[in-house]
Structures are given as C-alpha cells and as structure tokens.
mmCIF file as gemmi writes it, N, C-alpha and C atoms, coordinates in Angstrom:
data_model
loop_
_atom_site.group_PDB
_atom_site.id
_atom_site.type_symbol
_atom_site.label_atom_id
_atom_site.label_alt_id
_atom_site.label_comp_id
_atom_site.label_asym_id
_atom_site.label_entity_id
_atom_site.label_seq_id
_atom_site.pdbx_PDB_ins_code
_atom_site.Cartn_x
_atom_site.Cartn_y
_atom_site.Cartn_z
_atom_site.occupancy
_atom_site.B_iso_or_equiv
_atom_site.pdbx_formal_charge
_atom_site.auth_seq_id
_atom_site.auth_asym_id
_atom_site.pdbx_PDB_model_num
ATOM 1 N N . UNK Axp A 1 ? 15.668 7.24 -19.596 1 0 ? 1 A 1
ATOM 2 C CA . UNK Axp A 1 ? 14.665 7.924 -20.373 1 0 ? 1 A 1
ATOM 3 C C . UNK Axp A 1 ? 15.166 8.133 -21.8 1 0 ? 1 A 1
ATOM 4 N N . UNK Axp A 2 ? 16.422 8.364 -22.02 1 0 ? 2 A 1
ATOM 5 C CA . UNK Axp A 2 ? 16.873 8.503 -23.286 1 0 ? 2 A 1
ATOM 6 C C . UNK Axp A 2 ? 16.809 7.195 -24.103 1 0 ? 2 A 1
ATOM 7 N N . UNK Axp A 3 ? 16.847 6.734 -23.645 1 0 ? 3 A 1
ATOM 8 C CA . UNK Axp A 3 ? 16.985 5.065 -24.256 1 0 ? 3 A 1
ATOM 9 C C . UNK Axp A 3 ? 15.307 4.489 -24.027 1 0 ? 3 A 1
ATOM 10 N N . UNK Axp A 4 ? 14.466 5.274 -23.786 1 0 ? 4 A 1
ATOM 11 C CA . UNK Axp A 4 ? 13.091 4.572 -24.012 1 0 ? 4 A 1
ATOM 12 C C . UNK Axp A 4 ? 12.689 3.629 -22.902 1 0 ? 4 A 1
ATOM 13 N N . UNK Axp A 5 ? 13.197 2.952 -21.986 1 0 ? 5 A 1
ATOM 14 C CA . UNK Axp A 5 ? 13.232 2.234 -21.035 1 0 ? 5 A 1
ATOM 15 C C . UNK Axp A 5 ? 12.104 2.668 -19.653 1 0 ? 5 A 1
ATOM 16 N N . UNK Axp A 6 ? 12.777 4.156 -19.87 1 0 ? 6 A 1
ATOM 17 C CA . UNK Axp A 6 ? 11.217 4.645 -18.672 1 0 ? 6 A 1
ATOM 18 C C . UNK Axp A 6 ? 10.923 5.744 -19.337 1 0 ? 6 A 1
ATOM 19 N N . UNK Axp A 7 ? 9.855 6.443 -18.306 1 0 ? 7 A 1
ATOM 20 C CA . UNK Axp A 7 ? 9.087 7.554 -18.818 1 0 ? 7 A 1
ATOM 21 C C . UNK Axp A 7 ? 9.282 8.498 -18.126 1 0 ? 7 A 1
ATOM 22 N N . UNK Axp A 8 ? 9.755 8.482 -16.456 1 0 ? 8 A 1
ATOM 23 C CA . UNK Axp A 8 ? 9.973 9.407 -15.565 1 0 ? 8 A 1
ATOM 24 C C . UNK Axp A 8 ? 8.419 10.2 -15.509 1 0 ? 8 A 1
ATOM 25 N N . UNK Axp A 9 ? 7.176 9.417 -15.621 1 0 ? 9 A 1
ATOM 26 C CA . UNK Axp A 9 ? 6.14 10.248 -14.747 1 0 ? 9 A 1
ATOM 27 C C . UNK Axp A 9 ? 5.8 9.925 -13.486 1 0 ? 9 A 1
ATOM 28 N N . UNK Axp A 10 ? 6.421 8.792 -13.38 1 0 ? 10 A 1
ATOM 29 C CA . UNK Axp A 10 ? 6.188 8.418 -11.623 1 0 ? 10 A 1
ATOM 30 C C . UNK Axp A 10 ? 7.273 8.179 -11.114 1 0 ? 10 A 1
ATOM 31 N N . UNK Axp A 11 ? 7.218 8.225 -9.368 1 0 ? 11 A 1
ATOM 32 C CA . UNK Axp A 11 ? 8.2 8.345 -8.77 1 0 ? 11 A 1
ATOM 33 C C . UNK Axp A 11 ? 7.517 7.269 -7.318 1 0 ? 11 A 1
ATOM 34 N N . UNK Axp A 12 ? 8.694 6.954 -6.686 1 0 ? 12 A 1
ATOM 35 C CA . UNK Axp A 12 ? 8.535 5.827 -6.164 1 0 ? 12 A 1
ATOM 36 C C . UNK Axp A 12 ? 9.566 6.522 -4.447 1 0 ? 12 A 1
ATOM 37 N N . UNK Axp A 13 ? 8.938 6.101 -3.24 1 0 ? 13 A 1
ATOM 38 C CA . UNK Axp A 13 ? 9.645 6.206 -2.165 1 0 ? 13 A 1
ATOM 39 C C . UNK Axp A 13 ? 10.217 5.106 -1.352 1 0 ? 13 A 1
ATOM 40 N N . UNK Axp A 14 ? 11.021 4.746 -0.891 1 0 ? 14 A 1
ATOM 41 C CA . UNK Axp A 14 ? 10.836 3.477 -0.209 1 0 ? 14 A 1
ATOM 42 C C . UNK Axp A 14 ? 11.316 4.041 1.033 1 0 ? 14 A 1
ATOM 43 N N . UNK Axp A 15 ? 11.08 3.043 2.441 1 0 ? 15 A 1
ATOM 44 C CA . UNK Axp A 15 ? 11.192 3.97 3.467 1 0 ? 15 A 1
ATOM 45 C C . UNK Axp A 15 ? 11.603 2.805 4.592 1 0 ? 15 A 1
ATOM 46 N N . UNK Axp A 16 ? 12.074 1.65 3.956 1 0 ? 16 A 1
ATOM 47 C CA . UNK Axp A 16 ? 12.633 0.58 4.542 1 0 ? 16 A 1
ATOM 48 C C . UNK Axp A 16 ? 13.474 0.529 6.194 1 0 ? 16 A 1
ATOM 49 N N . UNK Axp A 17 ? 12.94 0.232 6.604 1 0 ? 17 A 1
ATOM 50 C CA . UNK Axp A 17 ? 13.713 0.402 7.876 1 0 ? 17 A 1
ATOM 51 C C . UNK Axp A 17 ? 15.031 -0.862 8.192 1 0 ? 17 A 1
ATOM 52 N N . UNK Axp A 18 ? 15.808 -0.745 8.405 1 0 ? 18 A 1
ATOM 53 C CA . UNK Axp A 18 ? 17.19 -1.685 8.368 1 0 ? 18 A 1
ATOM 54 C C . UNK Axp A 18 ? 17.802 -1.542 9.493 1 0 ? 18 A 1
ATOM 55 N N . UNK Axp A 19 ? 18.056 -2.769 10.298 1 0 ? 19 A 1
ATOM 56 C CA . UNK Axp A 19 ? 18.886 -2.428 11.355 1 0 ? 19 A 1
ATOM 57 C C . UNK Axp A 19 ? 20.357 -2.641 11.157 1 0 ? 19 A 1
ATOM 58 N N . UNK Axp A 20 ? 21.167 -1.894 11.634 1 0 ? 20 A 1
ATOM 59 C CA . UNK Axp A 20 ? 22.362 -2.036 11.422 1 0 ? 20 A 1
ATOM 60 C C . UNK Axp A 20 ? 22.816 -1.465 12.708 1 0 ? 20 A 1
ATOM 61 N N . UNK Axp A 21 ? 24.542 -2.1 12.627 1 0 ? 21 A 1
ATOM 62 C CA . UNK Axp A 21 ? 25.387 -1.899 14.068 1 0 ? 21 A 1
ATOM 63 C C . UNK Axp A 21 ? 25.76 -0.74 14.042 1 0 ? 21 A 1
ATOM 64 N N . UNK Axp A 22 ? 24.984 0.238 14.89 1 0 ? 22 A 1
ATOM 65 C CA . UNK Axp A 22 ? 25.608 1.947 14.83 1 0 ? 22 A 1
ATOM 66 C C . UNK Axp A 22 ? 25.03 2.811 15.762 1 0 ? 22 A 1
ATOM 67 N N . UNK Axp A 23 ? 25.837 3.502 16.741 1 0 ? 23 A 1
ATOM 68 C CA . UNK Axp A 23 ? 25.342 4.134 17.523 1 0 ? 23 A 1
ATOM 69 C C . UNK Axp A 23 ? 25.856 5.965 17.263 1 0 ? 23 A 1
ATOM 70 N N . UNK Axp A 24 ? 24.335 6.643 17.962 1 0 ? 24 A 1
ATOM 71 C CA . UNK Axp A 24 ? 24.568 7.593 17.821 1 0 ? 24 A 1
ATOM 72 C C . UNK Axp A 24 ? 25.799 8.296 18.86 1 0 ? 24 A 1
ATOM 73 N N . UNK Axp A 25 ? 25.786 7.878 19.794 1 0 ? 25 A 1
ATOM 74 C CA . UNK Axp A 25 ? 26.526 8.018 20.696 1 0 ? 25 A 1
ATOM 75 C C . UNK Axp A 25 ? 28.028 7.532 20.474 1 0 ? 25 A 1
ATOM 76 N N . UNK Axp A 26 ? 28.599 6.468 19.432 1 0 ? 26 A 1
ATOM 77 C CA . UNK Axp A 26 ? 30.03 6.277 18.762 1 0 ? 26 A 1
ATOM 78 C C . UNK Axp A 26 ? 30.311 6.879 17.791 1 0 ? 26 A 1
ATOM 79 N N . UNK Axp A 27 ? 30.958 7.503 17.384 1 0 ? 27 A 1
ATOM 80 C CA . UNK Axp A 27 ? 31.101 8.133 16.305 1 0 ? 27 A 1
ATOM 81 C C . UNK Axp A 27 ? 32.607 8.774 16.07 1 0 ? 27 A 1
ATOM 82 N N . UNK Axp A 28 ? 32.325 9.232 15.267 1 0 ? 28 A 1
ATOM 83 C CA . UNK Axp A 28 ? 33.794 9.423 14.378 1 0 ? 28 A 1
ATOM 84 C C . UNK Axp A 28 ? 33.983 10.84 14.141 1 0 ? 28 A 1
ATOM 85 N N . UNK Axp A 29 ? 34.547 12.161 14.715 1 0 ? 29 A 1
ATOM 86 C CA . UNK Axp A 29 ? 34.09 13.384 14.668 1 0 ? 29 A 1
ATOM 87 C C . UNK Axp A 29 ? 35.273 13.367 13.304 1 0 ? 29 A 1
ATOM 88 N N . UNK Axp A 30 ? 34.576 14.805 12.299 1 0 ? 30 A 1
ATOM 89 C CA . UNK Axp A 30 ? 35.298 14.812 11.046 1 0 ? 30 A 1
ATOM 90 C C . UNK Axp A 30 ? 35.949 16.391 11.157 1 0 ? 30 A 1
ATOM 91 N N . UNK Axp A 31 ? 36.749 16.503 10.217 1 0 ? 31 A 1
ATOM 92 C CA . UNK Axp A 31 ? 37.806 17.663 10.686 1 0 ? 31 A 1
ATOM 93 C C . UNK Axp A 31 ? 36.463 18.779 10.843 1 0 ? 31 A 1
ATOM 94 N N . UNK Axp A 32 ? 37.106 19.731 11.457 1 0 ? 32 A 1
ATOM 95 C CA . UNK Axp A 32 ? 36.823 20.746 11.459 1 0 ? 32 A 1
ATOM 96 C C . UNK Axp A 32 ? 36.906 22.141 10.224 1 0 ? 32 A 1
ATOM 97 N N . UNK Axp A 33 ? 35.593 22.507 9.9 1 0 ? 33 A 1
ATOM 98 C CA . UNK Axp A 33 ? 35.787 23.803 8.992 1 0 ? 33 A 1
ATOM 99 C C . UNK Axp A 33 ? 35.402 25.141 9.268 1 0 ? 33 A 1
ATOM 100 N N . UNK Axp A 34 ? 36.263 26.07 8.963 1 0 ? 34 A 1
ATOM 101 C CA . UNK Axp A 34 ? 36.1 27.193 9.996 1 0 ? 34 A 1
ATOM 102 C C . UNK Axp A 34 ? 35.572 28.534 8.998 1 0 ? 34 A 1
ATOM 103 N N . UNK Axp A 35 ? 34.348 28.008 8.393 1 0 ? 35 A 1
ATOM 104 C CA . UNK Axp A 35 ? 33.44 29.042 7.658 1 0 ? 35 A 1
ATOM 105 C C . UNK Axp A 35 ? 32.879 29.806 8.083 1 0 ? 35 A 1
ATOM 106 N N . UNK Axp A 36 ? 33.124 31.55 7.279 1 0 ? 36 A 1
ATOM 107 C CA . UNK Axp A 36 ? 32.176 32.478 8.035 1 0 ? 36 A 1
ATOM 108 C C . UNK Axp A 36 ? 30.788 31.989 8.153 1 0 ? 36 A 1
ATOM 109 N N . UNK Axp A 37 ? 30.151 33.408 8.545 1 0 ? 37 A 1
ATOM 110 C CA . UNK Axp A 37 ? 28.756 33.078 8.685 1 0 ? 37 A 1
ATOM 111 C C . UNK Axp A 37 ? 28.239 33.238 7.15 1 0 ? 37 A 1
ATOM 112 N N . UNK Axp A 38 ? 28.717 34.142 6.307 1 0 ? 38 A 1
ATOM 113 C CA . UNK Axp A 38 ? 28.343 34.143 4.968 1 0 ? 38 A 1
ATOM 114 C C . UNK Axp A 38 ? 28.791 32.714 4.327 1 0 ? 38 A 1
ATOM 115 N N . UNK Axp A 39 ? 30.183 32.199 4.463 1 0 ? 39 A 1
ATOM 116 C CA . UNK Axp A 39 ? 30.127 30.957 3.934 1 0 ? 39 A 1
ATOM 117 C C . UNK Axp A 39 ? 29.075 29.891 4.611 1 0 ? 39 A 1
ATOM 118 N N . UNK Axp A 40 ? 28.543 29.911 5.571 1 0 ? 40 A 1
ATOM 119 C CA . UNK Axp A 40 ? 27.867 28.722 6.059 1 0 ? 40 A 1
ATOM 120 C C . UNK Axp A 40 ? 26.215 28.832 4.864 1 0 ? 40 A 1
ATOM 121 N N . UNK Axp A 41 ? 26.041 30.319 5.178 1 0 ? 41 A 1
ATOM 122 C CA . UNK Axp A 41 ? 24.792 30.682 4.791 1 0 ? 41 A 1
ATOM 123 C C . UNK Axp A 41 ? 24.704 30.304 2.97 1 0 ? 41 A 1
ATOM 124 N N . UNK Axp A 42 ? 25.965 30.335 2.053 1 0 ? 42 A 1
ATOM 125 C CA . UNK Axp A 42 ? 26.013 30.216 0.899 1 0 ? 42 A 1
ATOM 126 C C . UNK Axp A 42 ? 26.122 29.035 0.721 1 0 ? 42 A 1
ATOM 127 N N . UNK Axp A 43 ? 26.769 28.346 1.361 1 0 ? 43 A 1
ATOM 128 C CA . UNK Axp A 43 ? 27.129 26.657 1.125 1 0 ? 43 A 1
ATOM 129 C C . UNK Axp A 43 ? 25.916 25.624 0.441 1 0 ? 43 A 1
ATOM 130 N N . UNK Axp A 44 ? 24.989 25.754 1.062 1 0 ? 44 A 1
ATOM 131 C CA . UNK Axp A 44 ? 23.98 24.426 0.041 1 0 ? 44 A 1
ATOM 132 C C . UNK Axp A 44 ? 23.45 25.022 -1.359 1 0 ? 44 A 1
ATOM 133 N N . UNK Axp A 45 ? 23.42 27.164 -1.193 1 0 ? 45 A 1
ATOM 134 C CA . UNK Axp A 45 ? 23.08 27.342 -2.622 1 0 ? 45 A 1
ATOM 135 C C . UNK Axp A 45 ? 24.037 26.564 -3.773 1 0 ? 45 A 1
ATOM 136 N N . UNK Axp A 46 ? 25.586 27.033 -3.001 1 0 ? 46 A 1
ATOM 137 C CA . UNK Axp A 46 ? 26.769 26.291 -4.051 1 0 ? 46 A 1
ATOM 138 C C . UNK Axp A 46 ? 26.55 24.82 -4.518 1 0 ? 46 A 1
ATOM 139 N N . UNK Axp A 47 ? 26.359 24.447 -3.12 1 0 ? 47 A 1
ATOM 140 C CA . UNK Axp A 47 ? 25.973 22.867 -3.863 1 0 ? 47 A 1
ATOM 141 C C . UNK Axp A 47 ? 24.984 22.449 -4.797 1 0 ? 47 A 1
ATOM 142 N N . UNK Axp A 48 ? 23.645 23.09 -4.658 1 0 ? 48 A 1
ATOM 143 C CA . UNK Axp A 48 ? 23.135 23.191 -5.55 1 0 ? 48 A 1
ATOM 144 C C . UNK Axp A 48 ? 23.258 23.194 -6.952 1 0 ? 48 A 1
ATOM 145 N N . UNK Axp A 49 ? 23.773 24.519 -7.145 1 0 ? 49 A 1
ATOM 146 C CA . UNK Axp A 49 ? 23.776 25.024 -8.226 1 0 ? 49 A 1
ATOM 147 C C . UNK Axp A 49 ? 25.153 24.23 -8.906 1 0 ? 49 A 1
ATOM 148 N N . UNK Axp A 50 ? 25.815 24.027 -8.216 1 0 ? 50 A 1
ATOM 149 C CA . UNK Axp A 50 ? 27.091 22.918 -8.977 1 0 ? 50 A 1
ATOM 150 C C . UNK Axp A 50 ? 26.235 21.655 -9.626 1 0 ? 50 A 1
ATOM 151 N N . UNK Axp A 51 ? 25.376 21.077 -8.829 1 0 ? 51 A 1
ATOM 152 C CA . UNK Axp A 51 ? 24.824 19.994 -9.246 1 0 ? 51 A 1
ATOM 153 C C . UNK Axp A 51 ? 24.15 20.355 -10.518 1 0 ? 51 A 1
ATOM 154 N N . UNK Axp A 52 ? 23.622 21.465 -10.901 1 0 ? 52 A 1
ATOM 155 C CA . UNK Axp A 52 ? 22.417 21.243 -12.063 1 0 ? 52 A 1
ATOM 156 C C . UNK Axp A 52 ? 23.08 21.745 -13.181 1 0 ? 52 A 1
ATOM 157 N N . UNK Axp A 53 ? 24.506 21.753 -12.814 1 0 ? 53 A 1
ATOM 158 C CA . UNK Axp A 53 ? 25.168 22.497 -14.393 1 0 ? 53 A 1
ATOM 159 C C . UNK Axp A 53 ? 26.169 21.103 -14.328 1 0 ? 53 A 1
ATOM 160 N N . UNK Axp A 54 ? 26.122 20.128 -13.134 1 0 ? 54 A 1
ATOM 161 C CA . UNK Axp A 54 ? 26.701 18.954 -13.706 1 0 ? 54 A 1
ATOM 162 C C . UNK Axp A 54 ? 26.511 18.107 -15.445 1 0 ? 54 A 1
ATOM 163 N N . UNK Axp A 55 ? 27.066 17.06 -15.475 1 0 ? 55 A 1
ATOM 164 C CA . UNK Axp A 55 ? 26.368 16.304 -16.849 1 0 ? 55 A 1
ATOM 165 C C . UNK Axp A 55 ? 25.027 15.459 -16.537 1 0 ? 55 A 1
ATOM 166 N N . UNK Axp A 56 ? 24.911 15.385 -14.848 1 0 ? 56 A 1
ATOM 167 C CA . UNK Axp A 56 ? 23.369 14.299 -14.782 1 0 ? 56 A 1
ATOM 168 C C . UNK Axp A 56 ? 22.258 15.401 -14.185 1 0 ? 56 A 1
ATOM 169 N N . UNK Axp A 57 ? 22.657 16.776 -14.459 1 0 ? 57 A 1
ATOM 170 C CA . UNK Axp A 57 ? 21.464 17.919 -13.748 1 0 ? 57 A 1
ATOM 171 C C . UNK Axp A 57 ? 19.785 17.014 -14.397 1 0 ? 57 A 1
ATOM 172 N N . UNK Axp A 58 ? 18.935 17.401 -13.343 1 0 ? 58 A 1
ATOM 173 C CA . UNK Axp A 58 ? 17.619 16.807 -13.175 1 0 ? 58 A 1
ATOM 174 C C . UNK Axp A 58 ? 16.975 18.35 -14.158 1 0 ? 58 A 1
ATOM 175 N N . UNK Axp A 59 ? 16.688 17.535 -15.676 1 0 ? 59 A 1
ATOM 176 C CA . UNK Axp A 59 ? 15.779 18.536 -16.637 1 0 ? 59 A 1
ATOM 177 C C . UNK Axp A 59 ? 14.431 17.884 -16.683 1 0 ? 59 A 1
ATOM 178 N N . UNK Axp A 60 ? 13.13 19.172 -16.687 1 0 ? 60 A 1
ATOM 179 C CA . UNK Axp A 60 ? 12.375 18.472 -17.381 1 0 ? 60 A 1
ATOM 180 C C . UNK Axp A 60 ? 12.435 18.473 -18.774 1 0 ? 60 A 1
ATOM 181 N N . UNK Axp A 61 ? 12.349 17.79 -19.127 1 0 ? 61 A 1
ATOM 182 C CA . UNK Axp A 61 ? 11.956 17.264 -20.467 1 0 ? 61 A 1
ATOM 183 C C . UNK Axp A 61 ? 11.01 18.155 -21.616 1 0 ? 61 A 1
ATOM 184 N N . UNK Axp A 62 ? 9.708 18.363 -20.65 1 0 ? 62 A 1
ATOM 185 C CA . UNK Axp A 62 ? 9.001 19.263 -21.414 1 0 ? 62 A 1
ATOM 186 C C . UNK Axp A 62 ? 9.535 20.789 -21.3 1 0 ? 62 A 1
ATOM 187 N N . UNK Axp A 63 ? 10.645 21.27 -20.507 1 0 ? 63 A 1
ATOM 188 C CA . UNK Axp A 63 ? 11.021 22.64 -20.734 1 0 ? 63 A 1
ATOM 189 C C . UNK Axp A 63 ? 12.488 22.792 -21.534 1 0 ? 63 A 1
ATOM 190 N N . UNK Axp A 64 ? 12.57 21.443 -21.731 1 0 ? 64 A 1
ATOM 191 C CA . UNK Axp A 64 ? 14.129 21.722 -22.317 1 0 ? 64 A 1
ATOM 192 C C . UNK Axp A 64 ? 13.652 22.074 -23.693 1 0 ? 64 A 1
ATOM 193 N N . UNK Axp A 65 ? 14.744 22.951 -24.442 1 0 ? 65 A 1
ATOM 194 C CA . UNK Axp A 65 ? 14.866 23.507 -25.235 1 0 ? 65 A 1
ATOM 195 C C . UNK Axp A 65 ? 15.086 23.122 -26.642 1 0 ? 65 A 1
C-alpha cells in the first residue's frame, strides 16, 4: 500500500483443501508449560497486543494520524 501497488479495500479468502501425509492420531507432543490460570487467561491478550506495537501492526489508514 505504501508503494501504490494496492489499495487494501478488498480482501480475499481462499479455503483450498490439500491433502497431505498427516495424521491426527501421530503426532509429536511439545514440551510442556505450566501456566497459572491467570497466565493462561492473559496469554492471547499478550500476543495480541505485542503484535500491533510490532513494525507490521495492521493500521487503518483512514485513522492514522
């Protein structure tokens, strides 16, 4: 958008279905994390909010400043 290339008023889904070799039933268990219940409950706000003070946070355009 900065570079003129798009406009960002439309948005596009794709919903492709792909088969690939993978079962739910094989799998790979990943360590274990042993978060309170307050950390479980805070965890995606954090992620969140880390993301939109990143350098690629999602602005609109018409509210930026």
């Amino acid at each position: 958008m900065t570079a003129g290339l798009v406009g960002g008023e439309d948005f596009a889904v794709d919903a492709s279905v792909i088969e690939v070799d993978a079962s739910r039933f094989q799998r790979v268990d990943g360590s274990e994390i042993d978060w309170t219940h307050e950390q479980q409950a805070n965890h995606p706000v954090q992620v969140f909010l880390v993301r939109l003070e990143s350098e690629n946070a999602p602005i609109n355009p018409e509210c930026a400043p």
